[in-house]
N, C-alpha and C positions, 0 to 999 in steps of 0.2 A: 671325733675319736676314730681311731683306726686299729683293728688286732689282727698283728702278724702272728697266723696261725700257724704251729708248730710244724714243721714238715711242707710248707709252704713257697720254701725257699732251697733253690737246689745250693746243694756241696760242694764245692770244687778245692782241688790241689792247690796248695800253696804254690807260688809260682818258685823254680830253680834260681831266678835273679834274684829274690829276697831271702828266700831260704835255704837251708841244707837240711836236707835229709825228708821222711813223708809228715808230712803236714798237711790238715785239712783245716778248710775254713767255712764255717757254719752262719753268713749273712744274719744277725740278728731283726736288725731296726738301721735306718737311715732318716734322721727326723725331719722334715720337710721344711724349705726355706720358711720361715729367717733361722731356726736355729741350724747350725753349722754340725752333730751330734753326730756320731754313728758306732755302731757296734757287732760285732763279730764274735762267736765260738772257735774257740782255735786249740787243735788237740794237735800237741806234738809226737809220735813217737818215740820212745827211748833215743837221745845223742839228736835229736831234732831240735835245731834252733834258727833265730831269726839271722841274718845279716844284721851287721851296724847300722843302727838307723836311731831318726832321731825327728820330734813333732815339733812345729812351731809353739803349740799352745797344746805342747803336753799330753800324758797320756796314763789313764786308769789299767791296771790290770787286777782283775778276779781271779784270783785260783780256785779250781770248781773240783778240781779231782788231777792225785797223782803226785807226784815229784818235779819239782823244776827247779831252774839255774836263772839267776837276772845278775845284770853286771852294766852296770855303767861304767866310760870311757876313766882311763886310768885308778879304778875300784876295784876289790875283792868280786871274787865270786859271791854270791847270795842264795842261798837255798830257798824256794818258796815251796808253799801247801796250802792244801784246802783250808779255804777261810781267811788266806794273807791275800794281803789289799795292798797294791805297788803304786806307787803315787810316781810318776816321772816328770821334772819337770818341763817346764818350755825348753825346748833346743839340748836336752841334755842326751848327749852320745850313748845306745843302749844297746844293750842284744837280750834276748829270754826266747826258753826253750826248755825243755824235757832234762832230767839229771843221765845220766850215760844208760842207765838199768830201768831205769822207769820214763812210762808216758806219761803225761801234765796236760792238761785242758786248763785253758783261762779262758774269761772273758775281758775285752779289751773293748775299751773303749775311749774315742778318739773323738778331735772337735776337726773342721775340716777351718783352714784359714786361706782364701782367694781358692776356693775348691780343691786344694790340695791339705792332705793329710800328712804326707810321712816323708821325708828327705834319706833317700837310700842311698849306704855307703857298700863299703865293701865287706863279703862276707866271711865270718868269723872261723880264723884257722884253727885246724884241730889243737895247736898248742892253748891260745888265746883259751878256747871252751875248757880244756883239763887243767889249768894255772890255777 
């Protein structure tokens, strides 16, 4: 058994190649071989979203506090909030982030396949986010 104690894991900036706008990302858990698991706190500020991207084997997201925007490749916008549970499937093309006025924290979580996680595209134009 292992407890990742709260504060025990430093914060860092979402990086400008995946994201637009201030984003932080809050290290949860990384489960240790064999399982593939891991997870992240991710608060976006207001109009903060990810770039297109997309998981081989899928991807959970929590909304824990806020307003946010999810949008799969050729789909509607999607409003989420606290207490909506995002089911993404294998390889399907996504972006998520904060709604224009409000910030949105999820949790996300992600399986890793040949130790990679996420296939990064390019990042979501402002028209793309307000459509």
């Amino acid at each position: 058994m292992k407890i990742e104690r709260n504060g025990s894991q430093p914060s860092g900036k979402g990086s400008s190649e995946y994201f637009t706008g201030a984003v932080r990302v809050d290290p949860l858990f990384d489960a240790p071989e064999p399982a593939r698991v891991f997870g992240a706190n991710v608060t976006f500020e207001p109009g903060a979203r990810t770039a297109w991207h997309a998981h081989a084997l899928g991807q959970t997201l929590i909304v824990t506090a806020g307003c946010g925007r999810v949008r799969q490749w050729g789909g509607p916008i999607e409003e989420i909030r606290p207490g909506d549970v995002v089911s993404i499937a294998p390889s399907e093309k996504h972006w998520h982030g904060a709604a224009p006025t409000t910030a949105m924290t999820h949790i996300a979580i992600v399986e890793k396949l040949d130790d990679k996680s996420s296939d990064w595209m390019e990042h979501v134009s402002d028209e793309q986010y307000r459509a």
